[in-house]
C-alpha atoms as one frame of an Amber mdcrd trajectory, in Angstrom:
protein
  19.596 -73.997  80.877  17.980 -70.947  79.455  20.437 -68.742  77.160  18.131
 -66.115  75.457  16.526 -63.678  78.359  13.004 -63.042  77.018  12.316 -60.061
  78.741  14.561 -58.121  76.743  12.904 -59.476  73.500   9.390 -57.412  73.920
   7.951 -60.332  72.103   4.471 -58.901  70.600   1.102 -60.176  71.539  -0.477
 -63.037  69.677   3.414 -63.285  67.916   5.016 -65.850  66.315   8.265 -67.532
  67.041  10.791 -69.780  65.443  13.444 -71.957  67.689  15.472 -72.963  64.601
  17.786 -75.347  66.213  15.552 -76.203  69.482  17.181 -79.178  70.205  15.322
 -80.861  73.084  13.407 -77.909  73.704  14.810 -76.177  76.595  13.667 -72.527
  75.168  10.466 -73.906  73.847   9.792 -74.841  77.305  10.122 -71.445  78.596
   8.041 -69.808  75.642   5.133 -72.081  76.398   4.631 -69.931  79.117   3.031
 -67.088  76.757   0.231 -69.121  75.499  -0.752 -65.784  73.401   2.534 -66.733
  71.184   2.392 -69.140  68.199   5.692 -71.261  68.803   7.164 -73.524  66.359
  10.701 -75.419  66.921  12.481 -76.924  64.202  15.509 -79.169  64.414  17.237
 -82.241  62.135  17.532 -83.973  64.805  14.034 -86.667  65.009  16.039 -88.152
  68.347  15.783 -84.992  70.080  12.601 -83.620  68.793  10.968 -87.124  70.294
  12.679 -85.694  74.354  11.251 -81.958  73.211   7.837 -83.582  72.717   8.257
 -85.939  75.709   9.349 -82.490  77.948   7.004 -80.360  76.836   4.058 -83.091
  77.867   5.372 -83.308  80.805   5.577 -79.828  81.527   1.805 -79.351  80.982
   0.141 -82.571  80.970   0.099 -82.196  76.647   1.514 -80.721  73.982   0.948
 -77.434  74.169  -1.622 -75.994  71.411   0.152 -72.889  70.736   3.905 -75.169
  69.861   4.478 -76.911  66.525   7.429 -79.387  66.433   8.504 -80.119  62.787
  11.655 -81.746  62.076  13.347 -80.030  59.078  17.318 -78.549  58.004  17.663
 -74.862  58.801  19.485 -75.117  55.506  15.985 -75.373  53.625  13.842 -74.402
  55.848   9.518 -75.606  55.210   8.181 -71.841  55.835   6.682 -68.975  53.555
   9.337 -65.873  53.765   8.542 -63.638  56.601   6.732 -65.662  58.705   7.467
 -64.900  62.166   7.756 -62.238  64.492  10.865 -63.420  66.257  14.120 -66.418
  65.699  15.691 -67.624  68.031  19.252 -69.626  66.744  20.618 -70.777  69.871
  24.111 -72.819  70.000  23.318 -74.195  66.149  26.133 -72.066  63.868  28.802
 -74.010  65.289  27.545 -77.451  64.098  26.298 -76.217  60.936  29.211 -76.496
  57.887  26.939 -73.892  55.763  26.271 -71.204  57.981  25.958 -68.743  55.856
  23.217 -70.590  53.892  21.491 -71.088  57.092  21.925 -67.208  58.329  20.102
 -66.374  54.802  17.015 -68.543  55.720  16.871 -67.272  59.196  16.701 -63.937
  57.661  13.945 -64.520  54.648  11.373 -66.175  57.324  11.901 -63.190  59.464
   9.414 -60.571  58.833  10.960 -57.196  58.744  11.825 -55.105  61.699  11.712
 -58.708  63.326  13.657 -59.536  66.526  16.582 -62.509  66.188  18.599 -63.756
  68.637  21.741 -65.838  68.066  24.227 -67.380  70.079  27.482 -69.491  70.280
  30.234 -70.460  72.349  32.449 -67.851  73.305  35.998 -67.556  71.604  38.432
 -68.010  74.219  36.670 -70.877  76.662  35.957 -72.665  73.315  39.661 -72.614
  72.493  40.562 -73.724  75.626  38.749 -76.988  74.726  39.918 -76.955  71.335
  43.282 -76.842  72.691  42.608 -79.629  75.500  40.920 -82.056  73.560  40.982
 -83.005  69.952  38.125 -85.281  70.523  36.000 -82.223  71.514  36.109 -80.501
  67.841  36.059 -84.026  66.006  33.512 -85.928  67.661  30.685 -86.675  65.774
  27.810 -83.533  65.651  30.514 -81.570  67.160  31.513 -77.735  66.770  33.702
 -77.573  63.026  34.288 -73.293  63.579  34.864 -71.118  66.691  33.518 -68.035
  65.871  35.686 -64.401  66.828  32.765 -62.046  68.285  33.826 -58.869  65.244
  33.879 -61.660  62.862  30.482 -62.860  63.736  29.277 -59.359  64.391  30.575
 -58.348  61.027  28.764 -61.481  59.235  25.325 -61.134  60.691  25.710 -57.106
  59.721  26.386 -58.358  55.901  23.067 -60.586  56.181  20.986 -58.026  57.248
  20.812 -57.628  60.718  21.385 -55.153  63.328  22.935 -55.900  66.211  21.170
 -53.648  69.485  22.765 -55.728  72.458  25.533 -58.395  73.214  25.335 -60.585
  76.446  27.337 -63.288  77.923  25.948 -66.917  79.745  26.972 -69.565  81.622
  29.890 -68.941  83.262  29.907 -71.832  85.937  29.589 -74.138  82.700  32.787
 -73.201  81.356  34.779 -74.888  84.087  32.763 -77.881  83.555  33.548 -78.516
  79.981  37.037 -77.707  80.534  37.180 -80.634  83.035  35.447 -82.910  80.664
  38.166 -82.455  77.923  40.777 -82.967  80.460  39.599 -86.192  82.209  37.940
 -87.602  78.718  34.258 -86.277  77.276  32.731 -89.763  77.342  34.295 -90.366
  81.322  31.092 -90.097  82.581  31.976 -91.783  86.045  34.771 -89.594  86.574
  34.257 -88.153  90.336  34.841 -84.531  89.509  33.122 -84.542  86.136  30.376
 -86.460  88.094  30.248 -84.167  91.125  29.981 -80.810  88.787  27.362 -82.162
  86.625  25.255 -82.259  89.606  25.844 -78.943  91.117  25.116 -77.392  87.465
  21.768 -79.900  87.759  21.156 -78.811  91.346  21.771 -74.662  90.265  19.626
 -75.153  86.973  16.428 -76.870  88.714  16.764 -74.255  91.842  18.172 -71.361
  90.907  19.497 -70.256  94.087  20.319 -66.233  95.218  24.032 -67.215  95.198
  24.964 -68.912  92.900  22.830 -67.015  90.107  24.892 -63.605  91.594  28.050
 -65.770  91.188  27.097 -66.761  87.880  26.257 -62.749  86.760  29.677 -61.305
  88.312  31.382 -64.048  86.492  29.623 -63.785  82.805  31.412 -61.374  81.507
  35.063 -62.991  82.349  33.665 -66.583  81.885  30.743 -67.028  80.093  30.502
 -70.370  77.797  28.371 -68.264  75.791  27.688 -65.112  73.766  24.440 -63.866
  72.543  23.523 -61.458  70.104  20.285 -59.602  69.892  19.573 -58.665  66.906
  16.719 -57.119  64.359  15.686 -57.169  60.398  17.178 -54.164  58.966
């Protein structure tokens, strides 16, 4: 599930990029692609960084050359300031308690004029799970702040960057995790739950005409997720 469209980016040639947050390494997958770019993802997570390593091998056979994994906080983050062309921050600020802290060290590894690229869950389909499920807000590693999009817009502003474009994701995966806090997040054998997860699985891996026009009409109404695009002022 790709969130951050590349092709509005303009990444440079021979550029560097941070995936602070990368999770198991669904965008660094994508960016190994450019093997001009110099791609390093970063997470706390050792768990997940040992799947990112695993995926990415079997993507290509290896790990790529051109992609550093290095497990570290985006709190206190192991690079000189203004390292890298591009950030990408994509569905961390929600976990993270201190996200202020981590905006500022997203911002001093970020050369200037350099393009970031945040996103989050979307106000209103996150509340709707808020509102369903308690679990969903107090499991553990879950989401401890829905963020308003003028608040948000109005924070990253304050730390430095300018916002040039706002887009919306994911719309059939709103329904999805609105049916999961209804029938229980951990009923994994529930027959709806079950049945969704694998259309998602089915759309992700094929990506078919109809579905993806669905999914575009929809994004703007639906969409699990906003994403701003962003650069160094």
């Amino acid at each position: 599930m790709i969130t951050v469209d590349f092709h509005k980016m303009k990444l440079p040639a021979a550029g560097t990029v941070l995936d602070a947050g990368c999770g198991t390494g669904r965008h660094l997958r994508e960016m190994v692609r450019r093997p001009d770019l110099k791609i390093v993802g970063v997470d706390a997570n050792g768990g997940e960084l040992h799947k990112a390593r695993a995926s990415l091998r079997e993507t290509g056979g290896a790990e790529p050359a051109n992609c550093l994994i290095v497990q570290a906080n985006i709190n206190e983050l192991p690079f000189a300031a203004e390292s890298f062309d591009c950030v990408i921050c994509s569905e961390v600020l929600e976990h993270v308690p201190q996200h202020g802290a981590a905006l500022k060290e997203l911002i001093r590894v970020l050369k200037p004029q350099g393009a970031i690229v945040i996103s989050v869950p979307r106000y209103y389909p996150e509340k709707i799970c808020w509102l369903i499920s308690p679990d969903y807000r107090n499991s553990e590693g879950g989401h401890v702040r829905i963020y308003r999009k003028k608040e948000l817009r109005a924070m990253l502003s304050q730390h430095g960057m300018k916002c040039w474009k706002i887009n919306y994701k994911h719309a059939l995966h709103a329904p999805y995790w609105w049916l999961k806090c209804i029938m229980g997040l951990k009923n994994e054998d529930n027959r709806p739950v079950r049945y969704y997860k694998k259309f998602l699985e089915w759309d992700i891996m094929h990506k078919p005409f109809l579905t993806r026009l669905l999914e575009e009409i929809l994004n703007p109404f639906l969409g699990k997720s906003i994403v701003f695009y962003l650069k160094k002022d």
